[in-house]
Structures are given as C-alpha cells and as structure tokens.
C-alpha positions as CSV (number, residue, x, y, z in Angstrom):
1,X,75.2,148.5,66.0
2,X,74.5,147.1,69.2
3,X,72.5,144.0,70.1
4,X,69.8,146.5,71.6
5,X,69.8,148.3,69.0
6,X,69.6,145.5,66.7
7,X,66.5,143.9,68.5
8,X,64.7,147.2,68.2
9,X,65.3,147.3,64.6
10,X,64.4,143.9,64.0
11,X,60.6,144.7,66.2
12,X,59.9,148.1,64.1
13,X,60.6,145.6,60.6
14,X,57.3,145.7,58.9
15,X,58.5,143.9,56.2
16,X,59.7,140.1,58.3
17,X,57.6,139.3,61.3
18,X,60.0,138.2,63.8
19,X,57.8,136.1,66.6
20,X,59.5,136.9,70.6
21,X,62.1,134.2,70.3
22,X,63.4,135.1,67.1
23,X,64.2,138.8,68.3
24,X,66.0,137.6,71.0
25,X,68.1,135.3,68.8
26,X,69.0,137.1,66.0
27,X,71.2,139.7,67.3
28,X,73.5,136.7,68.7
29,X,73.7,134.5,65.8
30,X,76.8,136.0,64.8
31,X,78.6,135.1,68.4
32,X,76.8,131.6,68.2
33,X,78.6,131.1,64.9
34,X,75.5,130.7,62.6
35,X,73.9,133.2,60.7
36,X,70.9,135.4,61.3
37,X,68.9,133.3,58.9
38,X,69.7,130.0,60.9
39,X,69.0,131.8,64.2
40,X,65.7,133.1,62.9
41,X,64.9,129.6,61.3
42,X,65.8,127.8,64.9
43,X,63.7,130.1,66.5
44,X,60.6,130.2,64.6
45,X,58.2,127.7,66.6
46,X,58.7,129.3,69.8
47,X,56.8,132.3,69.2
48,X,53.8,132.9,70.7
49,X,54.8,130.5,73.7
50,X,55.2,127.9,71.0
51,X,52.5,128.7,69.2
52,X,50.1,127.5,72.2
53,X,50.9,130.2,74.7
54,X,53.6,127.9,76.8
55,X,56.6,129.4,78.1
56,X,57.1,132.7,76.6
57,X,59.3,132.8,73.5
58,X,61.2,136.2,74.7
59,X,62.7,133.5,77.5
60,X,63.5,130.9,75.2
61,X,65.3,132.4,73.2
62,X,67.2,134.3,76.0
63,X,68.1,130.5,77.2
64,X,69.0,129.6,73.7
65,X,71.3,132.5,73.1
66,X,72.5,131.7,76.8
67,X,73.2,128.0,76.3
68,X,74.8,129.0,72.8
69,X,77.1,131.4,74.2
70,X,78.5,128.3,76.6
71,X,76.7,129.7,80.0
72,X,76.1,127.2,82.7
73,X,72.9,125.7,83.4
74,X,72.6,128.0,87.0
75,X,72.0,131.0,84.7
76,X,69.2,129.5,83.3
77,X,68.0,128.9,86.6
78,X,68.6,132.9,87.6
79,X,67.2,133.9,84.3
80,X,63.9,132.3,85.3
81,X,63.6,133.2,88.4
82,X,64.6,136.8,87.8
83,X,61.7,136.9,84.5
84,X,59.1,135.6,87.1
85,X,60.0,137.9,89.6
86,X,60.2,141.0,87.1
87,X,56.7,139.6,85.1
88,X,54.7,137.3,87.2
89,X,54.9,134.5,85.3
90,X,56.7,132.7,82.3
91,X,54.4,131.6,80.2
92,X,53.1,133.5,77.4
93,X,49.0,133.1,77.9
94,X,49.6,134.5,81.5
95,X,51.7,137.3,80.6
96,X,49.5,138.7,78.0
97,X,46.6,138.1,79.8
98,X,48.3,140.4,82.8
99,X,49.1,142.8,80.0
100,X,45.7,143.4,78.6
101,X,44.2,143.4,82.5
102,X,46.9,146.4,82.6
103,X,45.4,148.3,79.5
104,X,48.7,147.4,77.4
105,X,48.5,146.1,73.8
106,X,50.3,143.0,72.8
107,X,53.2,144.2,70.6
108,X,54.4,146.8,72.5
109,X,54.4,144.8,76.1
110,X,55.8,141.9,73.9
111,X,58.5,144.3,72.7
112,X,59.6,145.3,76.1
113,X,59.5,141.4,77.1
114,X,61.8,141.0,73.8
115,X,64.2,144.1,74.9
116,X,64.6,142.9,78.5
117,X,65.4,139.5,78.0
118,X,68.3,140.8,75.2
119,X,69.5,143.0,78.4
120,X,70.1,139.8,80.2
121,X,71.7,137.6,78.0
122,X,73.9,140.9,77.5
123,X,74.8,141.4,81.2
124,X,75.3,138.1,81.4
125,X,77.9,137.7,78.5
126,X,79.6,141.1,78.5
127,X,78.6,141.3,75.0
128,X,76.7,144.7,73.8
C-alpha cells in the first residue's frame, strides 16, 4: 500500500478519528522508525491547528514527517511557502473559514489539505 493510499484509508476510518496531523504522520512512522501508534500519539495535539485553530495540523505534520525523515530546514521553508501559495494561508481558522466562504464542508477540504501535504513530503523523500 502506498502512503496515499494509506492516508486515504486512514480519513474514511469511522472507527479512530485521526485529527489533520495525525494523517499525515501515520503513513511515515514506519520510515521514522516508530510505530503507527507513536506517530498517531505524537501527533494528537496538533489537530485542529492545535486545538485553537493555529497553524494547520496537515502542515505540521508534513514538517514533522520532513524533519523525521532527516530533510534540511530550507524544505521546511519551501513547504510553507508552497502551502501559502497553493491555500492562502497556514493557519487552520483561516483556511476553513476560506473553505466554508467557498461552499466546501470541513472534512472533505480538510482531507484534500491532509492528501496534499502527504504528496509533498512524498516528492520530497522519493518515498511512495
């Protein structure tokens, strides 16, 4: 299975909410050396923009999985700049608020957020 597909599995589980950051984590736990359960356990305050509607979660766990995986700091700079470009913004408050201006409900913008920021950390590691 692929991380992609992995993350998509993980967002259609009724059964175990994971929050933005969490999806994003999971799939790499494996190549971070820790299991999914750690990964998911790391990442559970950053949901929801950390629970306050700060930075998004999707994004932090990208940078998580990014710093994990033993990617400079400049990618994290690119991965920033590059969600801001694509989104308009990097904090979680703003993007949903955009989202429901748009007509689009949370979960599945949120979802898309989730897959996009997997794409990343994917191009950027060569891993799939």
């Amino acid at each position: 299975m692929t991380r992609k597909e992995d993350v998509v599995d993980l967002r259609a589980d009724t059964q175990v909410h994971y929050n933005c950051a969490q999806s994003v984590m999971v799939p790499f736990a494996g190549d971070l050396g820790i299991t999914r359960e750690q990964a998911y356990d790391m990442m559970l305050n950053f949901g929801g923009g950390m629970g306050c509607g700060a930075t998004c979660g999707a994004l932090v766990g990208a940078l998580a999985a990014l710093g994990g995986l033993g990617l400079p700091q400049e990618k994290r700079l690119e991965l920033i700049e590059r969600f801001r470009a694509e989104n308009g913004a990097i904090d979680c408050a703003t993007l949903l608020e955009a989202a429901y201006g748009r007509g689009e409900e949370k979960k599945p913008h949120c979802d898309g957020v989730v897959y996009r920021c997997v794409d990343y950390v994917c191009q950027e590691t060569g891993l799939e």
